[in-house]
N, C-alpha and C positions, 0 to 999 in steps of 0.2 A: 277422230280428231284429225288433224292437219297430216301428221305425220304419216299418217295411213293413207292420206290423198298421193302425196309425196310419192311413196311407194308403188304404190297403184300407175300414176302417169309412167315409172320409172321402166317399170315390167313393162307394162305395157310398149313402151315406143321400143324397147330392146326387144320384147316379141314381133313388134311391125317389121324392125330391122332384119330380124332373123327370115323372113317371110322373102323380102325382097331379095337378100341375097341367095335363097335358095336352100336354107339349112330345115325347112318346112316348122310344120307345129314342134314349139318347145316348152318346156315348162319353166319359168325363170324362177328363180330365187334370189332374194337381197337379204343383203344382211349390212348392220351395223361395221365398220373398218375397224380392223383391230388399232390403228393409230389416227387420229381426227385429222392428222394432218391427207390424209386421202383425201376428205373430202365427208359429206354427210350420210352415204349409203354406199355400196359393194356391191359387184355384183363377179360370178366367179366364174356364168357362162362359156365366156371367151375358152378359157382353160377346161372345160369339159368337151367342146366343142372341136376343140384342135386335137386333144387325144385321140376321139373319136375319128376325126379324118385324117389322119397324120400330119396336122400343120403344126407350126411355132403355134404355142401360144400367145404371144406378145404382135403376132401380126393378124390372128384372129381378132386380138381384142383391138388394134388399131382399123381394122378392116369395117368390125361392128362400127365401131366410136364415129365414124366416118358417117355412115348413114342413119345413126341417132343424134347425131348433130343437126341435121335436116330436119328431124322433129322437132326440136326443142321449141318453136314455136307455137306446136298446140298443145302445150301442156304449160299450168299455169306456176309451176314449183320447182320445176327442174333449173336450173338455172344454168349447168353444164355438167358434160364429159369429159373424161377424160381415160384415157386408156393407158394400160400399167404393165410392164413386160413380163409380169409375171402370170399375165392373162385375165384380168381381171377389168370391169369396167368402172370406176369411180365417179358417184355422181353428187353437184353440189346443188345446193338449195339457191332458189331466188329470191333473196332474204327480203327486201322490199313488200313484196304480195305477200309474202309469209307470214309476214311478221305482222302486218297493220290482218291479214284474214285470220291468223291466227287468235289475237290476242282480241280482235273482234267477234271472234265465233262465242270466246269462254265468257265475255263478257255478259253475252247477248244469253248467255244460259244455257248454253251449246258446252258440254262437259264430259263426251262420250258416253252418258248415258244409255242405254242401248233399248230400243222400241223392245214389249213381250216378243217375245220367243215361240211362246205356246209349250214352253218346254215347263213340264212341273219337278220338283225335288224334296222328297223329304229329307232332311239334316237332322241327324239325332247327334246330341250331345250333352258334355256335362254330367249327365247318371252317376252324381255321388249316393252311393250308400246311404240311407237315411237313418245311419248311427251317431255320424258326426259332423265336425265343421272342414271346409274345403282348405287341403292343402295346397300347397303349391306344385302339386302332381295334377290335382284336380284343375286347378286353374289352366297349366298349360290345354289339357284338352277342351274347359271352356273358351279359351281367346281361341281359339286353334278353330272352331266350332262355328261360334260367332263371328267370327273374320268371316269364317267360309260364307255363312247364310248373307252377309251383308253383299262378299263379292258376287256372288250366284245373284242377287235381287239386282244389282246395279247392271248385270250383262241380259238384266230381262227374264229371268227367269220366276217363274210362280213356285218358291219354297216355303214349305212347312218346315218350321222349328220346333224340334220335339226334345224331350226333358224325360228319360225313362226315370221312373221310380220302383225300383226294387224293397218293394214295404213287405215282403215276404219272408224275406233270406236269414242263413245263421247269423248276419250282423246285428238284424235288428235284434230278434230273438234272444243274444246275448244282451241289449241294454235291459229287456223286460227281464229277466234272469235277474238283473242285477236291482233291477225296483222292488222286483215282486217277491223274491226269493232269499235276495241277502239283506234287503231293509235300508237301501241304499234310497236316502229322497229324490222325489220324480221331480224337484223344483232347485233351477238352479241360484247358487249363491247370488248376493246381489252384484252388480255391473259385470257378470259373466252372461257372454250368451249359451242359450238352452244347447244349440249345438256343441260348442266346445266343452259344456260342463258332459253334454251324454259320451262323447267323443273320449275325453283328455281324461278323466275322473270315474265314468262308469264301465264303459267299452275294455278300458287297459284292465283294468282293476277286476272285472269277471273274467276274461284270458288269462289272469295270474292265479284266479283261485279255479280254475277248471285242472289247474296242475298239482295241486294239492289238495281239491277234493273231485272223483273222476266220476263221483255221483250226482254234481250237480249238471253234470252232462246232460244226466237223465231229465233234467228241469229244462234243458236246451231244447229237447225231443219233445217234451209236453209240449212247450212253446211253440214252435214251427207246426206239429199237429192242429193247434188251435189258430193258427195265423192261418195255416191252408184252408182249414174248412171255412174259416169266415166268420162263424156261430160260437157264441161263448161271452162270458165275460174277459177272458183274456184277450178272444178277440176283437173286442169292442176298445178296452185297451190300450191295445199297442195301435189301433187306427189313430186314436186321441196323438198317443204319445208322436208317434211318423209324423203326424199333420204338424206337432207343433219343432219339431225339428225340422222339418224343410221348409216350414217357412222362415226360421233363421236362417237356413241354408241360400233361401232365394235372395235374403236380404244383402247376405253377401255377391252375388252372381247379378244384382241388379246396381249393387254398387262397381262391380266392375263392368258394368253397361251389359250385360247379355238380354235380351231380352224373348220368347219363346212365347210358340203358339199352342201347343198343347202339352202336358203331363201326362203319361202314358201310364196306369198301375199296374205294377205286375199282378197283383192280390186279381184284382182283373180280367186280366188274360186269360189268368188260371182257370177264373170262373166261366169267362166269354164259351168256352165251349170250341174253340178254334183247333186247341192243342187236340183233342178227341178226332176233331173234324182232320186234322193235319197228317194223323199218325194213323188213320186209316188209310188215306191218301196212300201214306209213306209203304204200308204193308200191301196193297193193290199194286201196285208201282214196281213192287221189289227192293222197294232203298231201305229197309230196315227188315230183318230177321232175326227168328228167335231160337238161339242158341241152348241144347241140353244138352250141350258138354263141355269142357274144360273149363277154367276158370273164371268164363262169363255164363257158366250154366245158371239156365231162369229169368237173362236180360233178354233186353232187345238191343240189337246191336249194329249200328253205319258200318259197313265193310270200307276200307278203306284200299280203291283198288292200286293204288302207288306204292303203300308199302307194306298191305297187306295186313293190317293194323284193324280191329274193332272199337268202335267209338261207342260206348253203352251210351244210350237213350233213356233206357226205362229198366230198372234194380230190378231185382229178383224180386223184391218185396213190392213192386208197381208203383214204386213213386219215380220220376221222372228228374231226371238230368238238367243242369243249368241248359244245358245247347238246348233240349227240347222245351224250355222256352222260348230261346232264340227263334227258329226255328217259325213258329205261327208269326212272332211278332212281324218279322222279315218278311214273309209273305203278305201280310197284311201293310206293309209297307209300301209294297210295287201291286196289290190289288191280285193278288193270288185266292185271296179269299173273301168269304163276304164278311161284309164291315159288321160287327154284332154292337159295335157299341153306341152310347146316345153322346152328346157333346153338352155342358153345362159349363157357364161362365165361371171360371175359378176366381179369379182375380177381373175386376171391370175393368181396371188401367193401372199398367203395371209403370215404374218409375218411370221416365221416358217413354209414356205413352204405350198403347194397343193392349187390348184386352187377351188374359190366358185363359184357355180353354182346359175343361179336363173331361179325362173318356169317366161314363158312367155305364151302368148296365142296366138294359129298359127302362132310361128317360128317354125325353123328347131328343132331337136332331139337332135342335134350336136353328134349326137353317145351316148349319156349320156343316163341310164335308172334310174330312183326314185321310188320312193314308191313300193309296190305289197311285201314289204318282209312277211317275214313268223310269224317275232314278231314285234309289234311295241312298244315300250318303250317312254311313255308320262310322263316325271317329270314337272310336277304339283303338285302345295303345299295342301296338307292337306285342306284347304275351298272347296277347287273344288270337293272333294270328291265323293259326291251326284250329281252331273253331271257327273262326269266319270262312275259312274255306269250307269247315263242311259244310256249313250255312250254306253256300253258293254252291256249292254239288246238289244240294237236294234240293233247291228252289230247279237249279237245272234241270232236273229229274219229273220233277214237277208241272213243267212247262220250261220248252225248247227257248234258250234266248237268254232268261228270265236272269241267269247268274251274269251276264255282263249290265243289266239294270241294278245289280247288291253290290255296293263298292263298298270296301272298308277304307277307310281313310286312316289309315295307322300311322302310330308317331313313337318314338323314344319315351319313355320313364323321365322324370326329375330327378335327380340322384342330390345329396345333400352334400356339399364339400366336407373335408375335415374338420373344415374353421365351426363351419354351421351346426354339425355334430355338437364338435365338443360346448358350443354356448347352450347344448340345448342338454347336457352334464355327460353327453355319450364319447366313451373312449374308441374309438375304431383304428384299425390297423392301416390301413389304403388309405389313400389321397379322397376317397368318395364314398360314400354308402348309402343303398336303397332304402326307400322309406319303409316305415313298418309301423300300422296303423293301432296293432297290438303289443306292439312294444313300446309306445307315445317316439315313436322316431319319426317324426314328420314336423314339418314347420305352419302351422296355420295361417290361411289368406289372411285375415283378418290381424291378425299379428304382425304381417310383412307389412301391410297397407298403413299398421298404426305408425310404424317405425318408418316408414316413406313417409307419413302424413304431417309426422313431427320434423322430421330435416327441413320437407318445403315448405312447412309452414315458419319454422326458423331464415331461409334464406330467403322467404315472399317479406317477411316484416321489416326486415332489413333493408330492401329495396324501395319497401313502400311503407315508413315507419309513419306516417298519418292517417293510414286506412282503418276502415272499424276491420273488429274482429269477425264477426259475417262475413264479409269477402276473403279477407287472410285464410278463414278455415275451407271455405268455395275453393280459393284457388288452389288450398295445399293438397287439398281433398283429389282433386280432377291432375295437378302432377304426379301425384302418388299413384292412382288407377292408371296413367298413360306410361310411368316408369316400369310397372309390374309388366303390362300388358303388349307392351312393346318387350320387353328383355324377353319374355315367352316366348314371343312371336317370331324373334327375328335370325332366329337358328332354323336352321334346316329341319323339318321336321322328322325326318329318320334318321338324325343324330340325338344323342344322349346330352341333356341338361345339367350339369352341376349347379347347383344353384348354391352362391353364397349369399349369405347376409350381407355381408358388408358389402361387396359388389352393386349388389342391388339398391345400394342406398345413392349408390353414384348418378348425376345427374348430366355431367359432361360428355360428348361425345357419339357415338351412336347409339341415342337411346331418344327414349318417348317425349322427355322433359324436352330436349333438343329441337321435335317436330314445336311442341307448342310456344317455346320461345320465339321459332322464327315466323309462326303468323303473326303472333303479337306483335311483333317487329313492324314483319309488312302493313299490318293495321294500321299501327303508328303513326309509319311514314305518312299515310293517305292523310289519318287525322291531323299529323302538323302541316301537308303541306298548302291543306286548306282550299285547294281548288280540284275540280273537278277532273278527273281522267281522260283525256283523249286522244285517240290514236287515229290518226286520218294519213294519208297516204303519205306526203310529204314529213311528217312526224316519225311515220316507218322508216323514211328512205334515210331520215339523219342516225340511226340506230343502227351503226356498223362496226361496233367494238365487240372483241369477239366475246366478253363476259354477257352483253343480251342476245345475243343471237343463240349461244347456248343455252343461258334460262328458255327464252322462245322455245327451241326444239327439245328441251328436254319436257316443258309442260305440255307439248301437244301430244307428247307420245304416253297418256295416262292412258288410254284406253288400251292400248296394248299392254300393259304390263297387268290389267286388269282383267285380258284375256287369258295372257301366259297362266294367273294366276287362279282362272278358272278352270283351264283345260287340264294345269295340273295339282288341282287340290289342294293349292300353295299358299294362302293368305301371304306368306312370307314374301313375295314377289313387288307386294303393295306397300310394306314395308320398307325396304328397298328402295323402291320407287322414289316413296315418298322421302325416304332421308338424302337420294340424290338429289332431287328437286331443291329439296331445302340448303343442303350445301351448294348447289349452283345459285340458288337465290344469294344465299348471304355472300357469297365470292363477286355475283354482279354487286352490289349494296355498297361493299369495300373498296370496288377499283370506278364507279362510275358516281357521277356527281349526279344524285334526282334533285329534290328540292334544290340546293344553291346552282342547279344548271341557268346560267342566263339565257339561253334561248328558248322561248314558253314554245315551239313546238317539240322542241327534242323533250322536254323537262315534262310538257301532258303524257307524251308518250310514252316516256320511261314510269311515268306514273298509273297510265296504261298498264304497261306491265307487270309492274307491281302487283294492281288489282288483280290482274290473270294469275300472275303465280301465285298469290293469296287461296283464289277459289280454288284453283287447282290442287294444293295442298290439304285446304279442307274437306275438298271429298276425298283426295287420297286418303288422310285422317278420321273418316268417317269409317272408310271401308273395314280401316284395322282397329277402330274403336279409340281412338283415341280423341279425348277430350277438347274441344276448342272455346278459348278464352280470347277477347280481345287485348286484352292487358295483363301480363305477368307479374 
């Protein structure tokens, strides 16, 4: 976008400068001025330049300013220099061309979108347990997930969204325990869903009787034995049972917009034959050996050459280690191995569109290709840590390179406030406590969503008390996912969550509700002002208060903060972004007259601009999933 032109002439004619006076090839840098009143970009040359030859800085940077003043005519954005005694060069916009090319680019449908790349990416996330329904731990890593895969598509890039499902593990295992064993019904109460009832009611409730009887363990063991091998009626079973808890599960994960290209099974993998193929690999290689003495006597064991540490892979008794499922699946992620599985339509069209694929074992291809990209993108929270690294040792080991294509995308836990505890009957000592999915200490998505759904649907009717109830419940429905999904998102992602209830209900301020009011807004204006937008040169030129010149330059600079937030795995960036923009929108709305302006070229153009900050906003709000309504 514009800003990026900006930048570009700005370098540039400071490189030409530097060339003439004799300072030869340099690398420039601009930055943003820490106070606006500088001017629209920074640049800090001058002062690295003077150190370097023993000058003032302040006569460096007047020395420069002198012969990129001489430029400013072939560049269409610069509009001036200025040199600062602190050695810095200050450079302002030509707000005129800026502003009438800017606001003409977004219109025209020009919105940084970035041409392919050729670069491909797999993004795994989400991977709830298929015991229960998605907390609010879970949700942070799906917004977190789905940010990521939307901003990666929008810089051009070709990603697969993948959905691990772990149909394997002691979690499930424990719900069948508790169907098959304590005579617990496989069908949930009525207006409960299948997820919270298997989650809240079965999952707690087999955890508490594993503690009081330690033989029904032994039923835990039958289970997992029958779910590994595939064959059985139990394992015919608990496939039943998995399939019909993740599709609750999806229902929630599609109500907060995430949407994925394929489902990965563990049950699967197991079978694919890769983990066999992988751990031969590993034992040729050297990355795994087998210890017959001390207290991993009978494993297989990752040496761990940092701190000298054995990572068991594979039990004395030959069953294998969560990591040595990791392990295939990752390789088969950046194309370490060959592909064993076939692709079959799971889903034809998932809510908002495109079809989910899911891996099978010797079906057809259906045309569809998975795994083999070039990055693979693993968000996983912050504990796994120390297992993704050893992931990325033995892909290294495997093939030179291979561990800078496995990134882990790690994030902070959800921790529950005090407040949030105790509503939920828990007494706790600290200000916060971790959740805990066998103690029922966690908050359910679908619970948060109800109790967001009911405030905006309270404060939509109020506002609009002749609307039918279909749109009231539309709109409350799309503030409630944009409230969740933004409060997730707009923390740092390796900082720690507390998440309160009542907080969360708050709509004021920096939050999601906030992004969707003020497009409505901007929509508004256009609908009442009834005439068409336009921005032509002389309409730009009467647009010199300094509340549009800031909307201007803060919406042309969307593509950059959509980069920042690619390069550093930050959905949070576009967040951000996007609540600046919108606060500069409604700060220009409050101090500038559009609609009752009397003169119809300033009053098209401010409307003009309207429409630009509008789009702009909406794809920023695409990027982070958040909801867009024309009317609140």
């Amino acid at each position: 976008m514009k800003f990026l032109e900006f930048e570009d002439e700005a370098k540039r004619i400071v490189a030409e400068a530097c060339a003439e006076l004799g300072y030869g090839e340099v690398e420039v840098e601009v930055a943003l001025p820490p106070n606006p009143t500088y001017g629209d970009l920074s640049c800090a040359l001058p002062m690295r330049l003077a150190k370097d030859r023993s000058e003032e800085p302040s006569d460096t940077a007047v020395k420069l300013a002198s012969k990129v003043v001489g430029r400013l005519k072939t560049t269409k954005y610069v509009g001036a220099v200025a040199p600062h005694r602190g050695g810095y060069l200050n450079f302002s916009i030509a707000y005129a061309k800026y502003i009438q090319d800017a606001v003409e680019a977004v219109t025209s449908g020009d919105l940084g979108r970035r041409d392919a790349t050729g670069r491909s990416y797999a993004i795994e996330h989400t991977n709830v347990n298929p015991n229960k329904a998605l907390h609010v731990g879970h949700a942070r890593n799906l917004v977190l997930g789905d940010s990521l895969v939307r901003v990666m598509r929008f810089l051009g890039n070709e990603v697969q969204a993948l959905n691990y499902i772990d149909d394997s593990g002691a979690q499930v295992a424990d719900v069948i325990v508790g169907f098959r064993f304590l005579g617990i019904p496989d069908s949930a109460p009525a207006g409960t869903k299948f997820d919270t009832y298997c989650g809240d009611s079965v999952y707690t409730r087999v955890n508490k009787e594993y503690a009081t009887n330690p033989s029904l363990k032994e039923k835990q063991s039958l289970v997992l034995r029958e779910i590994e091998s595939g064959e059985g009626e139990i394992a015919v079973y608990s496939k039943e049972i998995v399939k019909r808890i993740l599709a609750a599960q999806l229902e929630t994960c599609w109500r907060l917009g995430a949407r994925y290209d394929l489902l990965n099974w563990e049950s699967q993998l197991i079978h694919s034959g890769m983990w066999e193929s992988v751990f031969e690999r590993m034992k040729s290689e050297g990355i795994v050996k087998f210890e017959r003495d001390g207290e991993n006597r009978g494993c297989w064991v990752i040496p761990d050459p940092d701190t000298g540490e054995q990572k068991v892979v594979v039990r004395s008794d030959g069953t294998a280690v969560y990591v040595a499922k990791d392990i295939p699946y990752a390789a088969w992620k950046i194309g370490l191995t060959e592909d064993p599985f076939g692709y079959e339509v799971y889903i034809s069209a998932q809510p908002g569109g495109g079809a989910l694929y899911s891996t099978n074992l010797g079906g057809e291809k259906s045309g569809m290709r998975f795994g083999g990209a070039q990055t693979a993108i693993s968000v996983i929270d912050t504990k796994q840590s120390y297992l993704q690294r050893i992931v990325g040792r033995v892909l290294e080991r495997l093939e030179k390179g291979a561990a800078s294509r496995y990134v882990h995308r790690s994030y902070e836990v959800v921790a529950l406030s005090k407040g949030a505890a105790a509503q939920l009957g828990f007494d706790i000592g600290g200000e916060f406590v971790h959740m805990s999915g066998r103690k029922g200490l966690y908050v359910n998505v679908d619970a948060v969503l109800a109790g967001l759904q009911k405030k905006a649907s309270e404060e939509t009717r109020k506002r609009n008390p002749e609307d039918p109830e279909e749109w009231v419940d539309d709109t409350a429905e799309a503030v409630a996912v944009a409230a969740l999904r933004y409060e997730l998102l707009k923390q740092d992602p390796d900082k720690l969550i507390v998440f309160d209830i009542e907080e969360s209900l708050k709509f004021q301020g920096d939050t999601g509700p906030y992004l969707m009011y003020t497009y409505a807004r901007a929509r508004r204006i256009l609908e009442k002002a009834g005439e068409k937008p336009l921005m032509t040169a002389e309409g730009a030129g009467k647009l010199v208060r300094e509340q549009e010149r800031r909307l201007v330059k803060k919406l042309s600079m969307m593509d950059i903060a959509a980069s920042v937030a690619g390069e550093y795995m930050s959905p949070k960036e576009m967040a951000k972004f996007a609540h600046e923009l919108a606060a500069t929108f409604n700060d220009f709305y409050e101090g500038v007259q559009v609609i009752r302006e009397e003169d119809k070229e300033a009053r098209l153009a401010r409307l003009a601009l309207v429409d630009a900050a509008s789009s702009v906003l909406a794809e920023a709000m695409e990027m982070i999933g958040i909801p867009l309504r024309e009317r609140i």
